[in-house]
N, C-alpha and C positions, 0 to 999 in steps of 0.2 A: 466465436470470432476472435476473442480473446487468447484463448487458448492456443489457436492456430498460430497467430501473428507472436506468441509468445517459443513454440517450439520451430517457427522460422527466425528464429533471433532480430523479428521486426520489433524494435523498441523504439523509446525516445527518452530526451533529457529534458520534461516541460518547463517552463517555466511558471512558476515561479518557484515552485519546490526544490528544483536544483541549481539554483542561483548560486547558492550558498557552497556550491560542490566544486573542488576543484578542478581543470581538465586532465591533469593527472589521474585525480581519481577516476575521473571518469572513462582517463583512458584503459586501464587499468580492469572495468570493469568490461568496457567493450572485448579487450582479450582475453577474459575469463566466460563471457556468454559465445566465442566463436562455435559456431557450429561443427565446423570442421575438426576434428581430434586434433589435426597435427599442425594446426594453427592456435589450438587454443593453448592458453599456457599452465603449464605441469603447477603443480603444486610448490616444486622448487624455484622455478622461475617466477611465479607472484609473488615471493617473498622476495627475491630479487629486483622488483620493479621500484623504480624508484618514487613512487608514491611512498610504499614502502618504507622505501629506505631514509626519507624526509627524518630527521629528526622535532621534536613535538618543540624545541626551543624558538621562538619567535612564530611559532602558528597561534595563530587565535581563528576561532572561527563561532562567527555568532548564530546558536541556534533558538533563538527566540522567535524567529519567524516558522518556523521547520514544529516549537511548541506550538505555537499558535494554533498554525494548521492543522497538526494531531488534536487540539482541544475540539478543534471546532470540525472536524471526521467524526470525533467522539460523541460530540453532542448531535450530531446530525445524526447517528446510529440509533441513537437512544432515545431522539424524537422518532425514526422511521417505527421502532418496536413497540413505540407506546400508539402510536396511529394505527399498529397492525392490529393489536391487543384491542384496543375501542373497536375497528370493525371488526375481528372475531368475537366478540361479547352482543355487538349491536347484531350479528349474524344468527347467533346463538338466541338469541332473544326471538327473534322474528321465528327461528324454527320450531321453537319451543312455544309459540303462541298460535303459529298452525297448525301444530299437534295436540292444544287445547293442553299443554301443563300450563298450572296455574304458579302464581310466585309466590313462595314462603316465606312469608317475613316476618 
């Protein structure tokens, strides 16, 4: 479904992730996913966009929320792997005491 909705240029800007993002930028990014070849824009023309063309003098942009959320994707990863690991061990166990091996300890 993902997939689909990604190679028909069905996207979004959720919130709260892209709070932080300007509509520039985001314009920007909408004309770089056009589907259409000759809508979407050349390689020359994104450099040309005035997102772009912004100079970095009086921008500030706070990404402590944006870490946040990458911390905590992170740790959320790290707990799904360690929950998978416990039921392939407790899996591993049960099959290995159906087939009467014994534990070596």
């Amino acid at each position: 479904e993902m997939f689909d909705k990604i190679c028909a240029a069905q996207y979004a800007f959720p919130s709260p992730f892209w709070d932080n993002v300007s509509d520039d930028a985001k314009d920007l990014i909408d004309l770089l996913l056009q589907l259409d070849p000759k809508k979407r824009l050349t390689a020359e023309q994104a450099l040309e966009h005035s997102w772009l063309k912004k100079t970095t003098k009086g921008l500030t942009v706070d990404l402590s929320s944006a870490l946040t959320e990458l911390k905590r994707y992170n740790a959320t990863k790290k707990f799904r792997k360690a929950v998978l690991v416990v039921l392939a061990a407790n899996k591993l166990r049960s099959v290995m005491k159906a087939h009467g091996f014994v534990r070596l300890s």
